[in-house]
C-alpha positions as CSV (number, residue, x, y, z in Angstrom):
1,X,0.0,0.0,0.0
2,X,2.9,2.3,0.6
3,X,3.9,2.0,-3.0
4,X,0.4,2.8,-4.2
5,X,0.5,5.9,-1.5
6,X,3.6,7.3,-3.1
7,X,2.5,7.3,-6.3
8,X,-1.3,8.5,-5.5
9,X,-0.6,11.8,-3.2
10,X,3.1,11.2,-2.3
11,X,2.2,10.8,1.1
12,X,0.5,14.1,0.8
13,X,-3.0,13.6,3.4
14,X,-4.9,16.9,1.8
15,X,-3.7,15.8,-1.9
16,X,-6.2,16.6,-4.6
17,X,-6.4,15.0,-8.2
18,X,-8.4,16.3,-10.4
19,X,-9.9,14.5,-13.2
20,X,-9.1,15.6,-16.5
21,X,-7.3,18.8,-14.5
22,X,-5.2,19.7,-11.7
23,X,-4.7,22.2,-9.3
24,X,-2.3,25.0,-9.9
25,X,-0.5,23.7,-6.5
26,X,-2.1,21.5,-3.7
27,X,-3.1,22.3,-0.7
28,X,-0.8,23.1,2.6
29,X,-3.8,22.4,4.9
30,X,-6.7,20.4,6.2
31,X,-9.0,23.7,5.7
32,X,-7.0,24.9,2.2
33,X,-7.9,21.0,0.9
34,X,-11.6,21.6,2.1
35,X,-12.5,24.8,0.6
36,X,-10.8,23.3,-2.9
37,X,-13.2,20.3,-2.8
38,X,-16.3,22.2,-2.0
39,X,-15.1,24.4,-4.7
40,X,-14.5,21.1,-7.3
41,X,-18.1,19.9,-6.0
42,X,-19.8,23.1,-7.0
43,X,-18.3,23.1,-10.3
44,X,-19.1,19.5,-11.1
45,X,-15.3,18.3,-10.9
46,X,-14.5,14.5,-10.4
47,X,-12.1,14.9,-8.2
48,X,-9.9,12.2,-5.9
49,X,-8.6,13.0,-2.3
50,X,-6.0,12.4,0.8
51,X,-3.4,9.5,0.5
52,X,-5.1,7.0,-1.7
53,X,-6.2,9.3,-3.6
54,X,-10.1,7.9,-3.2
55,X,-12.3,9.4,-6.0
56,X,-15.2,10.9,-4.9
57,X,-17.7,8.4,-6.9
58,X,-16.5,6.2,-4.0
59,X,-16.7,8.1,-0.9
60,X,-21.0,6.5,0.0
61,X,-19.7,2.8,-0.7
62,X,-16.4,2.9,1.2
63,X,-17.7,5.6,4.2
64,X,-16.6,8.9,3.5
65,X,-17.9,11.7,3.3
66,X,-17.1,15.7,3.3
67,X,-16.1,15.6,7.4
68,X,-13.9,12.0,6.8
69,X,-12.5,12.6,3.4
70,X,-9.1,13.6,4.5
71,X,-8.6,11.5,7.5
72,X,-5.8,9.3,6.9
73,X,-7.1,6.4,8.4
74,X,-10.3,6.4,6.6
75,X,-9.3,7.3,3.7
76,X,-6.1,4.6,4.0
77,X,-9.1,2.0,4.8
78,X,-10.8,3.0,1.6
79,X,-8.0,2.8,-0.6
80,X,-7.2,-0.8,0.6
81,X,-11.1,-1.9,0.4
82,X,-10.9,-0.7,-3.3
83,X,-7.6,-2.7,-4.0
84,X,-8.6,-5.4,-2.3
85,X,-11.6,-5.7,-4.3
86,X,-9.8,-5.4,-7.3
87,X,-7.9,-7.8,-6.3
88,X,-10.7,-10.1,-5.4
89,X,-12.1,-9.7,-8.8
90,X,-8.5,-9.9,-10.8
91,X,-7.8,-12.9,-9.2
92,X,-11.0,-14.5,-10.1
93,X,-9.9,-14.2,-13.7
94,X,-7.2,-16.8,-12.9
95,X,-4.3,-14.6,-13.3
96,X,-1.1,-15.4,-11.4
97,X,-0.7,-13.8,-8.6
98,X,1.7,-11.3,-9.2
99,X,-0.1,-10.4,-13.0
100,X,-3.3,-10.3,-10.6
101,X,-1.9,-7.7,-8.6
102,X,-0.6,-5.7,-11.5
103,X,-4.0,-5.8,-12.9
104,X,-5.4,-4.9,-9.5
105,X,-3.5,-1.8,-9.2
106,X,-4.6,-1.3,-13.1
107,X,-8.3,-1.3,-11.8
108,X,-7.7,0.5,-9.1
109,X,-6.1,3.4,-11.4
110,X,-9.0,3.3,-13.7
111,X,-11.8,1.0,-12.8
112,X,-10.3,-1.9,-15.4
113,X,-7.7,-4.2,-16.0
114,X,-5.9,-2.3,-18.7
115,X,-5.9,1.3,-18.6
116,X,-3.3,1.5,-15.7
117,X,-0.5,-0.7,-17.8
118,X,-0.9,1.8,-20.7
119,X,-0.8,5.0,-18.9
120,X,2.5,3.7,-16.6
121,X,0.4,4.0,-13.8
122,X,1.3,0.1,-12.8
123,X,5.1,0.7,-14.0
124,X,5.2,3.5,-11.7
125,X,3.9,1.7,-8.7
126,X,5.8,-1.4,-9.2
127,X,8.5,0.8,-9.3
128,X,7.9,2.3,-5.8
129,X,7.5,-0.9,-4.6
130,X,11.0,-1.8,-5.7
131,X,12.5,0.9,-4.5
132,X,10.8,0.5,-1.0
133,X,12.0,-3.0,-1.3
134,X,15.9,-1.7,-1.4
135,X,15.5,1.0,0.8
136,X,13.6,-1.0,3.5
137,X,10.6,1.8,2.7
138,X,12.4,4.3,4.5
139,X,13.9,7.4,2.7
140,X,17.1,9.0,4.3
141,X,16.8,12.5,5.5
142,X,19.0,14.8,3.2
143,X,22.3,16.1,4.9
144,X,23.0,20.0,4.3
145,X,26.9,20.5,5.2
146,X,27.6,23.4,7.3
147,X,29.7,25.5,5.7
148,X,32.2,27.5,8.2
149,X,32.3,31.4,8.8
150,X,34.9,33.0,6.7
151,X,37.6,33.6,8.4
152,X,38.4,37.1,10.3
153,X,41.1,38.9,9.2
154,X,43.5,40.0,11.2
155,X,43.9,44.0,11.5
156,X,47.8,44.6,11.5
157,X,47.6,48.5,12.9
Protein backbone atom coordinates (compact mmCIF):
# COMPACT_ATOMS: atom_id res chain seq x y z
CA UNK A 1 0.00 0.00 0.00
CA UNK A 2 2.88 2.33 0.56
CA UNK A 3 3.94 2.02 -2.98
CA UNK A 4 0.36 2.85 -4.17
CA UNK A 5 0.52 5.89 -1.50
CA UNK A 6 3.61 7.25 -3.09
CA UNK A 7 2.53 7.34 -6.25
CA UNK A 8 -1.29 8.49 -5.47
CA UNK A 9 -0.56 11.81 -3.16
CA UNK A 10 3.12 11.18 -2.29
CA UNK A 11 2.15 10.77 1.05
CA UNK A 12 0.48 14.10 0.84
CA UNK A 13 -3.01 13.57 3.41
CA UNK A 14 -4.86 16.88 1.83
CA UNK A 15 -3.73 15.75 -1.91
CA UNK A 16 -6.21 16.58 -4.57
CA UNK A 17 -6.40 15.04 -8.16
CA UNK A 18 -8.43 16.33 -10.42
CA UNK A 19 -9.92 14.51 -13.22
CA UNK A 20 -9.13 15.63 -16.46
CA UNK A 21 -7.31 18.83 -14.52
CA UNK A 22 -5.19 19.75 -11.70
CA UNK A 23 -4.68 22.23 -9.33
CA UNK A 24 -2.29 25.05 -9.88
CA UNK A 25 -0.49 23.68 -6.49
CA UNK A 26 -2.12 21.46 -3.75
CA UNK A 27 -3.12 22.32 -0.68
CA UNK A 28 -0.84 23.12 2.62
CA UNK A 29 -3.77 22.37 4.88
CA UNK A 30 -6.65 20.45 6.19
CA UNK A 31 -8.95 23.71 5.70
CA UNK A 32 -7.04 24.92 2.17
CA UNK A 33 -7.93 20.98 0.90
CA UNK A 34 -11.64 21.65 2.10
CA UNK A 35 -12.52 24.80 0.65
CA UNK A 36 -10.76 23.25 -2.95
CA UNK A 37 -13.18 20.27 -2.79
CA UNK A 38 -16.27 22.22 -2.03
CA UNK A 39 -15.08 24.40 -4.72
CA UNK A 40 -14.49 21.09 -7.31
CA UNK A 41 -18.14 19.88 -6.01
CA UNK A 42 -19.81 23.13 -6.98
CA UNK A 43 -18.30 23.12 -10.32
CA UNK A 44 -19.13 19.46 -11.14
CA UNK A 45 -15.34 18.31 -10.93
CA UNK A 46 -14.48 14.52 -10.39
CA UNK A 47 -12.05 14.87 -8.15
CA UNK A 48 -9.89 12.24 -5.93
CA UNK A 49 -8.60 13.02 -2.35
CA UNK A 50 -6.05 12.41 0.77
CA UNK A 51 -3.45 9.45 0.47
CA UNK A 52 -5.13 6.99 -1.66
CA UNK A 53 -6.24 9.28 -3.62
CA UNK A 54 -10.14 7.91 -3.15
CA UNK A 55 -12.33 9.44 -6.05
CA UNK A 56 -15.21 10.87 -4.94
CA UNK A 57 -17.66 8.42 -6.91
CA UNK A 58 -16.50 6.22 -3.95
CA UNK A 59 -16.74 8.10 -0.90
CA UNK A 60 -20.97 6.50 0.03
CA UNK A 61 -19.71 2.82 -0.73
CA UNK A 62 -16.36 2.89 1.16
CA UNK A 63 -17.69 5.60 4.16
CA UNK A 64 -16.57 8.87 3.46
CA UNK A 65 -17.93 11.70 3.28
CA UNK A 66 -17.13 15.71 3.34
CA UNK A 67 -16.05 15.58 7.36
CA UNK A 68 -13.85 12.04 6.80
CA UNK A 69 -12.54 12.64 3.38
CA UNK A 70 -9.13 13.65 4.50
CA UNK A 71 -8.61 11.47 7.49
CA UNK A 72 -5.78 9.28 6.87
CA UNK A 73 -7.13 6.44 8.36
CA UNK A 74 -10.27 6.38 6.65
CA UNK A 75 -9.33 7.27 3.69
CA UNK A 76 -6.15 4.60 3.95
CA UNK A 77 -9.10 2.03 4.85
CA UNK A 78 -10.80 3.02 1.64
CA UNK A 79 -8.03 2.78 -0.64
CA UNK A 80 -7.21 -0.85 0.60
CA UNK A 81 -11.13 -1.94 0.39
CA UNK A 82 -10.90 -0.73 -3.27
CA UNK A 83 -7.59 -2.66 -3.99
CA UNK A 84 -8.59 -5.43 -2.26
CA UNK A 85 -11.60 -5.65 -4.29
CA UNK A 86 -9.78 -5.38 -7.33
CA UNK A 87 -7.94 -7.82 -6.31
CA UNK A 88 -10.68 -10.14 -5.38
CA UNK A 89 -12.13 -9.72 -8.81
CA UNK A 90 -8.54 -9.94 -10.81
CA UNK A 91 -7.82 -12.94 -9.20
CA UNK A 92 -11.00 -14.49 -10.11
CA UNK A 93 -9.86 -14.17 -13.66
CA UNK A 94 -7.23 -16.78 -12.91
CA UNK A 95 -4.32 -14.62 -13.28
CA UNK A 96 -1.07 -15.44 -11.44
CA UNK A 97 -0.72 -13.80 -8.62
CA UNK A 98 1.72 -11.30 -9.20
CA UNK A 99 -0.05 -10.40 -13.00
CA UNK A 100 -3.30 -10.34 -10.60
CA UNK A 101 -1.86 -7.73 -8.58
CA UNK A 102 -0.59 -5.75 -11.51
CA UNK A 103 -4.05 -5.82 -12.90
CA UNK A 104 -5.44 -4.92 -9.47
CA UNK A 105 -3.55 -1.82 -9.17
CA UNK A 106 -4.62 -1.30 -13.05
CA UNK A 107 -8.35 -1.27 -11.79
CA UNK A 108 -7.67 0.50 -9.08
CA UNK A 109 -6.07 3.37 -11.39
CA UNK A 110 -8.96 3.34 -13.72
CA UNK A 111 -11.76 1.03 -12.76
CA UNK A 112 -10.29 -1.86 -15.41
CA UNK A 113 -7.69 -4.24 -15.98
CA UNK A 114 -5.90 -2.26 -18.72
CA UNK A 115 -5.86 1.27 -18.64
CA UNK A 116 -3.35 1.48 -15.68
CA UNK A 117 -0.49 -0.67 -17.84
CA UNK A 118 -0.94 1.83 -20.74
CA UNK A 119 -0.85 4.95 -18.94
CA UNK A 120 2.47 3.70 -16.62
CA UNK A 121 0.44 4.01 -13.83
CA UNK A 122 1.26 0.12 -12.84
CA UNK A 123 5.06 0.69 -13.95
CA UNK A 124 5.22 3.53 -11.66
CA UNK A 125 3.89 1.73 -8.67
CA UNK A 126 5.80 -1.38 -9.20
CA UNK A 127 8.51 0.77 -9.33
CA UNK A 128 7.88 2.32 -5.79
CA UNK A 129 7.48 -0.95 -4.64
CA UNK A 130 11.02 -1.76 -5.72
CA UNK A 131 12.49 0.90 -4.47
CA UNK A 132 10.79 0.46 -1.01
CA UNK A 133 12.03 -3.00 -1.31
CA UNK A 134 15.86 -1.73 -1.38
CA UNK A 135 15.49 0.98 0.82
CA UNK A 136 13.64 -1.01 3.48
CA UNK A 137 10.59 1.79 2.68
CA UNK A 138 12.37 4.30 4.50
CA UNK A 139 13.94 7.42 2.74
CA UNK A 140 17.15 8.96 4.32
CA UNK A 141 16.77 12.53 5.49
CA UNK A 142 19.03 14.79 3.22
CA UNK A 143 22.29 16.12 4.90
CA UNK A 144 23.04 19.97 4.33
CA UNK A 145 26.90 20.51 5.24
CA UNK A 146 27.63 23.38 7.34
CA UNK A 147 29.72 25.48 5.72
CA UNK A 148 32.24 27.52 8.21
CA UNK A 149 32.28 31.42 8.76
CA UNK A 150 34.88 32.96 6.71
CA UNK A 151 37.59 33.56 8.38
CA UNK A 152 38.40 37.09 10.31
CA UNK A 153 41.06 38.91 9.21
CA UNK A 154 43.51 40.02 11.25
CA UNK A 155 43.88 43.98 11.50
CA UNK A 156 47.77 44.58 11.46
CA UNK A 157 47.61 48.45 12.89
Amino acid sequence: MAALVRTESGFNPYAIGVVGGHLTRQPASLAEARATVGELAARGFSYSVGLAQVNVRNFAKYGLDDTTMFEPCRNLRAGGAILTECFARSSNTGRPAQAALRAALSCYYSGNFTTGFSSGYVSRVVASAQRNAREGGVEPIPVVRDVPPPARQRRMD
